[in-house]
C-alpha positions as CSV (number, residue, x, y, z in Angstrom):
1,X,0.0,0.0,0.0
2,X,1.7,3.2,-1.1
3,X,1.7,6.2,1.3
4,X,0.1,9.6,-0.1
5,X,3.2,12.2,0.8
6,X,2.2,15.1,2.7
7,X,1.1,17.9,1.6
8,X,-2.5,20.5,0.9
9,X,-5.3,17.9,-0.7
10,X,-9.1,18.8,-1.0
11,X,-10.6,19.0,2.3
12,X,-12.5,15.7,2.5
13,X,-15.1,16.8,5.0
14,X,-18.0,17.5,2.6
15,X,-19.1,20.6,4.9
16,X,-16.3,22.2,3.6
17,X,-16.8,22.9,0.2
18,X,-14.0,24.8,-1.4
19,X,-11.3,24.6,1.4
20,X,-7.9,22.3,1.6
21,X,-6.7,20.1,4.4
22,X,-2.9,19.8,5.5
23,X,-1.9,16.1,5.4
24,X,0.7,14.5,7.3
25,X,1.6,11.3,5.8
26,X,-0.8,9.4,8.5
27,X,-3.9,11.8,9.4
28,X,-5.5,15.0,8.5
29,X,-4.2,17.7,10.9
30,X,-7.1,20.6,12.2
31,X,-4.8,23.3,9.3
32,X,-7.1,24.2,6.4
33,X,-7.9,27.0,4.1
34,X,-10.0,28.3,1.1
35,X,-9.0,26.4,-2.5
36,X,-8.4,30.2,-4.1
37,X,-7.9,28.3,-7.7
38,X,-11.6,27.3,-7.3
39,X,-12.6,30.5,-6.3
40,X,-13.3,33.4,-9.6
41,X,-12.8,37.0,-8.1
42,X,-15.1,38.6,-10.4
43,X,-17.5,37.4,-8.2
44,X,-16.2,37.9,-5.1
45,X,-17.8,40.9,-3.6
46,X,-15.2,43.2,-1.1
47,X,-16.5,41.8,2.1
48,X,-16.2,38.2,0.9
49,X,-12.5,39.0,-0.4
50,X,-11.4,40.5,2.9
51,X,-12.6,37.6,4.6
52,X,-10.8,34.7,2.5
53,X,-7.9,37.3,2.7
54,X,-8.1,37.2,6.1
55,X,-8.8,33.7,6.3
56,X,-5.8,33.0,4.6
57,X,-3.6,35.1,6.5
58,X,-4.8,32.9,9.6
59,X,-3.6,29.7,7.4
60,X,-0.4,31.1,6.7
61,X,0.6,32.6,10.6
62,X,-0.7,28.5,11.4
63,X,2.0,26.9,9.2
64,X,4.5,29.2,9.7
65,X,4.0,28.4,13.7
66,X,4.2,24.8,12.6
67,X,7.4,25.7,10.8
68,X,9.2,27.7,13.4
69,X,8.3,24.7,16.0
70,X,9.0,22.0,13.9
71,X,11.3,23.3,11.4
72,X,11.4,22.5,7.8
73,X,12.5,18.2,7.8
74,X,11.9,16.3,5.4
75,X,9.3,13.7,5.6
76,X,11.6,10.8,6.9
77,X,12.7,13.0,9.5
78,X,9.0,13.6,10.5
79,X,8.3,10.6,10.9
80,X,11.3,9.6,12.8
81,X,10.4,12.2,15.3
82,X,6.7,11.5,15.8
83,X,8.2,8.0,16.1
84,X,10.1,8.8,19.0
85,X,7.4,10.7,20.4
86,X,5.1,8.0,20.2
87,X,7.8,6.2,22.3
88,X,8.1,8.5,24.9
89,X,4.7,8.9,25.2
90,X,4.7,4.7,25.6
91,X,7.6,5.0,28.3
92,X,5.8,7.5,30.5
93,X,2.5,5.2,29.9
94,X,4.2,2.3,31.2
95,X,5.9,4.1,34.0
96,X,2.9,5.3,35.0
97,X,1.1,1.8,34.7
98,X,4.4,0.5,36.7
99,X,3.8,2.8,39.9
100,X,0.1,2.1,39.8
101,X,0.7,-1.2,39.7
102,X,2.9,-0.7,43.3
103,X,0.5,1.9,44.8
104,X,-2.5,-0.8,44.2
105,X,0.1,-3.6,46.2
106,X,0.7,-1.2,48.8
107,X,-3.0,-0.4,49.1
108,X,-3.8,-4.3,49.3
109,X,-1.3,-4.4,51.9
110,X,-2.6,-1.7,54.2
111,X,-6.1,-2.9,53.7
112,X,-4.9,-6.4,54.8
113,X,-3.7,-4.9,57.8
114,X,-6.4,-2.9,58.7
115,X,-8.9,-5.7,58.2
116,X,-6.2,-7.7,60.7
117,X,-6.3,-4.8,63.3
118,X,-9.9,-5.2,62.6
119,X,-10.5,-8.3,64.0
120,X,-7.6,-7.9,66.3
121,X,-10.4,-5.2,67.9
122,X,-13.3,-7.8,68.1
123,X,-11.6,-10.2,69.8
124,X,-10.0,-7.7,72.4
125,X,-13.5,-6.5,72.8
126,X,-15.1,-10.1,73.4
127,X,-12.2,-11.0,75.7
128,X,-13.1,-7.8,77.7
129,X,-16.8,-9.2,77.9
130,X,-15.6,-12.2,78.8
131,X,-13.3,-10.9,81.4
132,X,-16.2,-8.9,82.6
133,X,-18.1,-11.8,83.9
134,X,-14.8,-13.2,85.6
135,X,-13.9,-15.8,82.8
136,X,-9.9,-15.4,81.8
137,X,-7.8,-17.5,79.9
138,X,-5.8,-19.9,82.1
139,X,-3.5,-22.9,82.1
140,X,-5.9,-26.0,82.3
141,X,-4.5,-29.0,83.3
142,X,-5.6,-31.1,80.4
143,X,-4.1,-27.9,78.1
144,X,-0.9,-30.1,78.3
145,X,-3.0,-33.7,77.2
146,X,-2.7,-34.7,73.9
147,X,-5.9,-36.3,73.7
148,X,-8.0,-34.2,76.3
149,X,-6.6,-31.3,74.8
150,X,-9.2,-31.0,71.7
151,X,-12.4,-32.3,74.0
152,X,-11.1,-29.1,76.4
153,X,-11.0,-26.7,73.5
154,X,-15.0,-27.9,72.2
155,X,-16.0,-27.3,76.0
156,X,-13.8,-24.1,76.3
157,X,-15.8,-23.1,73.1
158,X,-19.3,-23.5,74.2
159,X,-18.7,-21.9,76.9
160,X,-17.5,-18.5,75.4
161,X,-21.1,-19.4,73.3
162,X,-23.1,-19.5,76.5
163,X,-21.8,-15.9,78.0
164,X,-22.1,-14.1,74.3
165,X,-25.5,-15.4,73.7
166,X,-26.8,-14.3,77.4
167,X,-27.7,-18.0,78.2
168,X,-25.3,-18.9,80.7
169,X,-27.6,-17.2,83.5
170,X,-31.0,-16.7,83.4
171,X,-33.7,-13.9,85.3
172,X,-37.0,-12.8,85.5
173,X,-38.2,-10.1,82.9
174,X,-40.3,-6.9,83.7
175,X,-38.2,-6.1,87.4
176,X,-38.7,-2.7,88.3
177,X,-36.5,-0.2,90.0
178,X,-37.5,3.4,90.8
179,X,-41.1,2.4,88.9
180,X,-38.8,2.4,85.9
181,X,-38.7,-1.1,83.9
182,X,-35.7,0.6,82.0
183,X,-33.6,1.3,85.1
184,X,-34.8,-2.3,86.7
185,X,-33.5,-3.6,83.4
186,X,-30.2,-2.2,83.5
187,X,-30.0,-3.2,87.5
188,X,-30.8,-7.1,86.5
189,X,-27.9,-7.1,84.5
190,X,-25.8,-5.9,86.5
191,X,-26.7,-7.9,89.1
192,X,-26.5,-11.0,86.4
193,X,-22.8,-9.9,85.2
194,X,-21.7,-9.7,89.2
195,X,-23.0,-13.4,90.4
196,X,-21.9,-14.9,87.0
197,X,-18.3,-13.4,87.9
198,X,-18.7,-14.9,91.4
199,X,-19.9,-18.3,89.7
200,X,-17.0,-18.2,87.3
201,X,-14.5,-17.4,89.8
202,X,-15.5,-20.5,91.9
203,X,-15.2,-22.4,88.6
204,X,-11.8,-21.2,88.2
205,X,-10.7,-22.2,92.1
206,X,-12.2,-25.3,91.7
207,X,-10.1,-26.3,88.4
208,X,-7.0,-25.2,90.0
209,X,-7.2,-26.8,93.0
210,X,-8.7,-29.9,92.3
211,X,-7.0,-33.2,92.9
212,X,-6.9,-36.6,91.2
213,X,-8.7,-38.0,93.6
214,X,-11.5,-35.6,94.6
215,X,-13.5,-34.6,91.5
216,X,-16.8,-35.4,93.9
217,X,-15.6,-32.3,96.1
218,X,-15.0,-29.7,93.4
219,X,-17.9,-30.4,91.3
220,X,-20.0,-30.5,94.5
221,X,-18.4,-26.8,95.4
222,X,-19.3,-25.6,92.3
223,X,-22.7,-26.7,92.5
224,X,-23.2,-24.9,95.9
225,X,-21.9,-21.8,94.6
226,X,-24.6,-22.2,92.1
227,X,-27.1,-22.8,94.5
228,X,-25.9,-19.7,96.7
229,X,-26.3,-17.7,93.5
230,X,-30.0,-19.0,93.0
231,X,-30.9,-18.1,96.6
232,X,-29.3,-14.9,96.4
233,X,-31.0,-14.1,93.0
234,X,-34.7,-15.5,93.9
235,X,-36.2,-12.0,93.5
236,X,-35.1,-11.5,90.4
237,X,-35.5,-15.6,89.5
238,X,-31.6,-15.1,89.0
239,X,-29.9,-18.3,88.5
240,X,-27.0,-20.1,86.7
241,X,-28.9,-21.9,83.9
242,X,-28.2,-26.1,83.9
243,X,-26.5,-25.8,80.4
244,X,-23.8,-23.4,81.3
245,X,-23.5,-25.3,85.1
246,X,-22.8,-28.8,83.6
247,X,-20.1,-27.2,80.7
248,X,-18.4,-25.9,83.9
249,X,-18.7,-29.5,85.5
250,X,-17.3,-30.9,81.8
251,X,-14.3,-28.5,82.4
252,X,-13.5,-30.1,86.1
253,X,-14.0,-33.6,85.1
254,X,-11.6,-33.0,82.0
255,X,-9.0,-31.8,84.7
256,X,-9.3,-34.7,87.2
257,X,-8.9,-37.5,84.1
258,X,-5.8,-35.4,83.2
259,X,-4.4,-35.3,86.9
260,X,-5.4,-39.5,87.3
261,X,-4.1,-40.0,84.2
262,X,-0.6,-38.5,85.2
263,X,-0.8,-40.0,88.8
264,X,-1.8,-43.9,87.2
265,X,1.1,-42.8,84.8
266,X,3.7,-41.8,87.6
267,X,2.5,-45.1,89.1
268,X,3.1,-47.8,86.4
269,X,6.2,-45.8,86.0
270,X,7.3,-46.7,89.4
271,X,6.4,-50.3,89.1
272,X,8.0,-51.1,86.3
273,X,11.1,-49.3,87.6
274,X,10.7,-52.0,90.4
275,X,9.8,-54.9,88.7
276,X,13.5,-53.5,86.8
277,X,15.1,-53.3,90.0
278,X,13.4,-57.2,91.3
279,X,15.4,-58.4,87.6
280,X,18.3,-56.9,88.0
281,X,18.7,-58.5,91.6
282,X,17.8,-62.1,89.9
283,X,20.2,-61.4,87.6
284,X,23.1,-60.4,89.9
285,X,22.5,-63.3,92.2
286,X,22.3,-65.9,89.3
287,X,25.5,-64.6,88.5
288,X,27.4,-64.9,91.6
289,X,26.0,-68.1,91.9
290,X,27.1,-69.2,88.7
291,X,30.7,-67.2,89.8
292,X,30.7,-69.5,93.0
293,X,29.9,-72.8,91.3
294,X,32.7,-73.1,89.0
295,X,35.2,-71.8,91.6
296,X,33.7,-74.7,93.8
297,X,33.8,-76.9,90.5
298,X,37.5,-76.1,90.3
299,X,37.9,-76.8,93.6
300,X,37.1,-79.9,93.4
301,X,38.5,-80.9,89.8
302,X,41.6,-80.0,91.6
303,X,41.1,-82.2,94.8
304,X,39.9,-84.7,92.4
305,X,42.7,-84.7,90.2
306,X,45.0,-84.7,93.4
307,X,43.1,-88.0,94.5
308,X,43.6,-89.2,91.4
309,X,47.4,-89.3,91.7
310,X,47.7,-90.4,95.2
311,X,45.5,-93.6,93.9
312,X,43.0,-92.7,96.4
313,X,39.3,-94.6,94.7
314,X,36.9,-94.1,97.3
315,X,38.1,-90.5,97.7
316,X,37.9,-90.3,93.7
317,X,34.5,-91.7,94.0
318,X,33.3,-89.3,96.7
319,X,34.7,-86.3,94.5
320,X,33.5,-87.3,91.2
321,X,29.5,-86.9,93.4
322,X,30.1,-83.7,94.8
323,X,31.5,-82.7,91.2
324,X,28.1,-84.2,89.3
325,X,26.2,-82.1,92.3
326,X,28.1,-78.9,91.4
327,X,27.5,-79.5,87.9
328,X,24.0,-80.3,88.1
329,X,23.5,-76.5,90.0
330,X,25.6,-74.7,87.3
331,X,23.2,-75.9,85.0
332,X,20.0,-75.1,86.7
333,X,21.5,-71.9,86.9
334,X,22.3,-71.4,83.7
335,X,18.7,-72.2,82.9
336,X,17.3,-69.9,85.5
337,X,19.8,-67.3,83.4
338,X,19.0,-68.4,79.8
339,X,15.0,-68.8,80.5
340,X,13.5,-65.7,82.0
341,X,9.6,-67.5,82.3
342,X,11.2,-69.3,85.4
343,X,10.8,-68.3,88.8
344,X,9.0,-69.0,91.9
345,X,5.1,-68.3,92.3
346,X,3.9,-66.9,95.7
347,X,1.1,-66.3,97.3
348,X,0.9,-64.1,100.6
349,X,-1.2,-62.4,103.4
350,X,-0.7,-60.4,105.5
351,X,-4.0,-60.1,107.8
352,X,-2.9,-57.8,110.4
353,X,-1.8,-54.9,107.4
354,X,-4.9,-55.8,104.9
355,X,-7.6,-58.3,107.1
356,X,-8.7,-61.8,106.2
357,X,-9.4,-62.9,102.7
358,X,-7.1,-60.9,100.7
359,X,-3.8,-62.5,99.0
360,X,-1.3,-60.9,96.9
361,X,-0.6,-63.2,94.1
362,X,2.6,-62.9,92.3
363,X,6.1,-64.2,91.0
364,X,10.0,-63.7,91.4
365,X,13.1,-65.0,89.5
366,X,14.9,-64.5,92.7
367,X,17.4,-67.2,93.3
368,X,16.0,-67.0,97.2
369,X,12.5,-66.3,96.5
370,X,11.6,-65.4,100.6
371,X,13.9,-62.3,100.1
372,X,11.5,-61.0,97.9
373,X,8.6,-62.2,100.2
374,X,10.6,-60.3,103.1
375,X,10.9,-57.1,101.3
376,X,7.2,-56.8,100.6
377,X,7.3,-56.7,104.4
378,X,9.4,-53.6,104.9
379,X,8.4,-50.5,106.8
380,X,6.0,-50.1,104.2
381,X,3.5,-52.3,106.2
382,X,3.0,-52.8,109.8
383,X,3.3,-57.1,109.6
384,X,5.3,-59.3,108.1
385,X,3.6,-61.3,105.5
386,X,2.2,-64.8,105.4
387,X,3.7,-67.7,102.9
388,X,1.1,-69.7,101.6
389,X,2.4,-70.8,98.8
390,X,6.2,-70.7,97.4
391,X,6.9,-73.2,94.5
392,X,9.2,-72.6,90.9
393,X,7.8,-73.8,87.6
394,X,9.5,-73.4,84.7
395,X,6.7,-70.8,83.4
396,X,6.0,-69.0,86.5
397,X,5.2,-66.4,84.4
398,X,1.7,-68.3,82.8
399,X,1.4,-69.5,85.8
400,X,1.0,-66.2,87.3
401,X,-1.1,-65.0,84.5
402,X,-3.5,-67.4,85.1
403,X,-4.0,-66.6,88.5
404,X,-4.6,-62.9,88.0
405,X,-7.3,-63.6,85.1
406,X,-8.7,-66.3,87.5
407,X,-9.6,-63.6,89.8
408,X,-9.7,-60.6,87.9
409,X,-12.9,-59.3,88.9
410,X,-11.6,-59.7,92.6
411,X,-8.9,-57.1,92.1
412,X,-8.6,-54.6,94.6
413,X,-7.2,-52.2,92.3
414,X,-8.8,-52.2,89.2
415,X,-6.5,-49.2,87.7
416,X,-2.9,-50.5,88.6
417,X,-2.2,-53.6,87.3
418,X,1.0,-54.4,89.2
419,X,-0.8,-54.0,92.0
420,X,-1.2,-57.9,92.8
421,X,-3.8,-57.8,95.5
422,X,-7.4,-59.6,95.3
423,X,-9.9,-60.2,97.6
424,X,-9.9,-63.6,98.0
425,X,-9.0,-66.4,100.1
426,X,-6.2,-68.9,100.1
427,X,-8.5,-71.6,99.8
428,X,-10.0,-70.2,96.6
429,X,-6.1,-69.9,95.3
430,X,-5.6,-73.3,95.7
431,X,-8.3,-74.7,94.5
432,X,-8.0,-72.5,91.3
433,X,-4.2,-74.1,91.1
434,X,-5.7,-77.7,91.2
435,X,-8.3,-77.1,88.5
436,X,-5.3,-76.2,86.2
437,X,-3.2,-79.1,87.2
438,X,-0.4,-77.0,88.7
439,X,1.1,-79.0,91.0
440,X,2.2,-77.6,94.9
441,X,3.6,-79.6,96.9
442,X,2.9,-77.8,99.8
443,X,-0.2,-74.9,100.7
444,X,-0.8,-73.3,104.3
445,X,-4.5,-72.3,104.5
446,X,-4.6,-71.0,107.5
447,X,-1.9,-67.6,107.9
448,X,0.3,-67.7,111.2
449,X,0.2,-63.8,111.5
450,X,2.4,-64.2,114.9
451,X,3.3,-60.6,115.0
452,X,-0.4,-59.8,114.3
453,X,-1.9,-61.7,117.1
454,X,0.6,-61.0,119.5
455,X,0.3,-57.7,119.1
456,X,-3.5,-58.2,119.8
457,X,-2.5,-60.0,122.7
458,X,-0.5,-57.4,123.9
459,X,-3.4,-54.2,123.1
460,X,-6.0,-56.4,125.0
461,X,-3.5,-56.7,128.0
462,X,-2.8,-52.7,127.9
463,X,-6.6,-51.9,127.6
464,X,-7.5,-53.9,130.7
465,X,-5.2,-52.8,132.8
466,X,-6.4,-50.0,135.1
467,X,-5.5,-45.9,133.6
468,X,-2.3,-44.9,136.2
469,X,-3.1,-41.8,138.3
């Protein structure tokens, strides 16, 4: 497509009859004037001559303006100069489009912020209701519980519902104060706000304080606080409302599992670390059995071998027995050792520290099994206890298994395990024993319990005897 050059051309805008238009190359420009070789001046009249002198006057003063600012280029030049206009004109467009393009991030910044400081302001202003009625963020003890934790947070939840709703107390409408419902209004609120602080407060004790084993007394306190607030409120039908009451409950019991939990925890912790200790003592004494055995076996291989060369039979023959004894005990120690279901199954009473019918049941790899049953009889109890029963099997540990499950439902502890106590009675244990074929070759029913009875003895003497004055 060729390019027209520019240049004067008939004015193509058809309202302009007679007139030429200054083209650029690209577009008409607004610089026009009258076509005077289409014009005949014998017609012209003097008015209509001034005027197209005039007219072109104001043509010529408009391109000599475009001459003095643009200067007489040639056509390339032009158009190498509008070019760079053009691109100037792009380069400040895009500059522009560039720093709106930051001011609108800023702005989306800021407003994220502001919508942050927002919310930042609701919560502040629901944690100053909250506070308001005496309910403040505080360390729970089942914050720290993995799986109370969540349960905590769902109670914690509804009760923040229960205050911001207005249902976690509860009051008569229409109280007047002054003959004004408006001013009794605001005074039932008030008076609502105060004893729900009170109630709350109490809540708060009761949760710190409480104890693994006293949930009964704290959730009992809070309820007479509750009821205390109900009396105190009956003219106004003021009262803590049963919903938000048992949430607060929730919140105690969720404290006293957590507390149990750790105290049942601390417990098995210190059970096993004895049941560790119990090992390691069967361990040590199997070893320094073992350790004594083959020095006594060397003993005698050397006596024997001494025998031997003095020709001496009968004192060969009497060492070559004590030798077959000695290495008939290293290997039922090494057994003991090697198989760790052996031991010694006991059963014990001790009536004067737990009364009649109740046995502990239980089992040691100890290589003298009555140290263990005279350590259970420390300080920690008032009596020695009782054997009934002391016998080794090579699985004790089934053995005792089989007992526990036997009387299971007897247990006197029914959260600690290694607590190994049942009410039962001895003859119950043994009968139990027979019915699974474990054999005992020997079973006291009845407990001695010297220290026990003499001790009775000994009270009934210093009772009867006569006060000294």
């Amino acid at each position: 497509m060729t390019q027209t050059p520019a240049g004067w051309y008939p004015n193509p805008d058809a309202n302009r009859p007679g007139t030429v238009r200054w083209w650029d190359g690209n577009t008409w420009t607004e610089h026009e004037h009258t076509d005077f070789s289409t014009i005949e001046a014998s017609k012209l009249s003097k008015r209509e001559a001034r005027d197209m002198i005039a007219h072109a006057q104001q043509s010529i003063h408009g391109l000599e303006s475009i001459v003095n600012k643009h200067g007489l280029r040639k056509y390339e030049d032009f158009t190498l100069w509008r070019q760079e206009r053009i691109d100037a004109l792009n380069k400040f467009q895009a500059d522009i489009d560039q720093d709106v393009a930051r001011l609108t991030q800023e702005r989306d910044g800021v407003q994220a912020e502001l919508d942050a400081l927002r919310e930042e302001v609701v919560t502040l202003t629901a944690t100053r209701d909250f506070q308001d009625v005496g309910l403040f963020d505080y360390e729970h003890p089942a914050d720290a519980s993995t799986k109370l934790a969540t349960e905590l947070e769902a109670v914690r939840m509804k009760i923040k519902s229960a205050i911001r709703n207005d249902y976690a107390a509860s009051m008569a409408d229409g109280f007047l104060f002054n003959n004004s419902a408006a001013q009794g209004k605001r005074l039932s609120n008030a008076l609502k706000k105060l004893l729900l602080r009170a109630y709350n407060a109490e809540a708060e004790n009761a949760i710190k304080t409480t104890k693994a084993g006293n949930l009964a007394t704290a959730q009992a306190r809070l309820s007479k606080a509750a009821e205390q607030i109900a009396r105190n409120g009956k003219m106004i039908d003021l009262q803590i409302t049963d919903h938000f009451h048992h949430l607060r409950l929730k919140e105690i019991e969720l404290a006293n599992r957590h507390l149990k939990a750790l105290q049942q925890e601390k417990e098995l912790e210190r059970e096993h670390r004895a049941e560790l200790r119990e090992q390691r003592k069967a361990e040590l004494e199997l070893k320094k059995e073992q350790e004594r055995l083959e020095k006594e076996k060397t003993h005698y291989q050397s006596t024997l071998d001494a025998l031997r060369a003095k020709g001496d039979d009968e004192g060969v023959e009497r060492m070559l027995a004590k030798l077959a004894d000695v290495e008939r005990a290293i290997e039922d120690v090494d057994y003991r050792a090697a198989n760790i279901r052996a031991g010694y199954v006991y059963v014990i009473s001790n009536v004067g520290s737990f009364g009649p019918d109740v046995v502990k049941i239980g089992m040691t790899r100890r290589l003298e099994p009555m140290d263990r049953v005279r350590e259970l009889g420390d300080a920690s109890v008032p009596f020695r206890f009782d054997v009934h029963a002391l016998f080794f099997a090579d699985d004790a540990v089934s053995i005792e298994n089989m007992l526990h499950k036997e009387f299971s439902q007897d247990r006197i502890n029914q959260v600690n395990l290694r607590r190994e106590y049942f009410k039962t009675t001895p003859e119950q244990v043994l009968e139990a024993l027979k019915q699974h074929n474990v054999e005992v070759l020997e079973f006291t029913i009845d407990p001695a319990a010297e220290e026990f009875r003499e001790s009775q003895s000994i009270r009934a003497v210093l009772t009867s005897e006569p006060a000294a004055v």
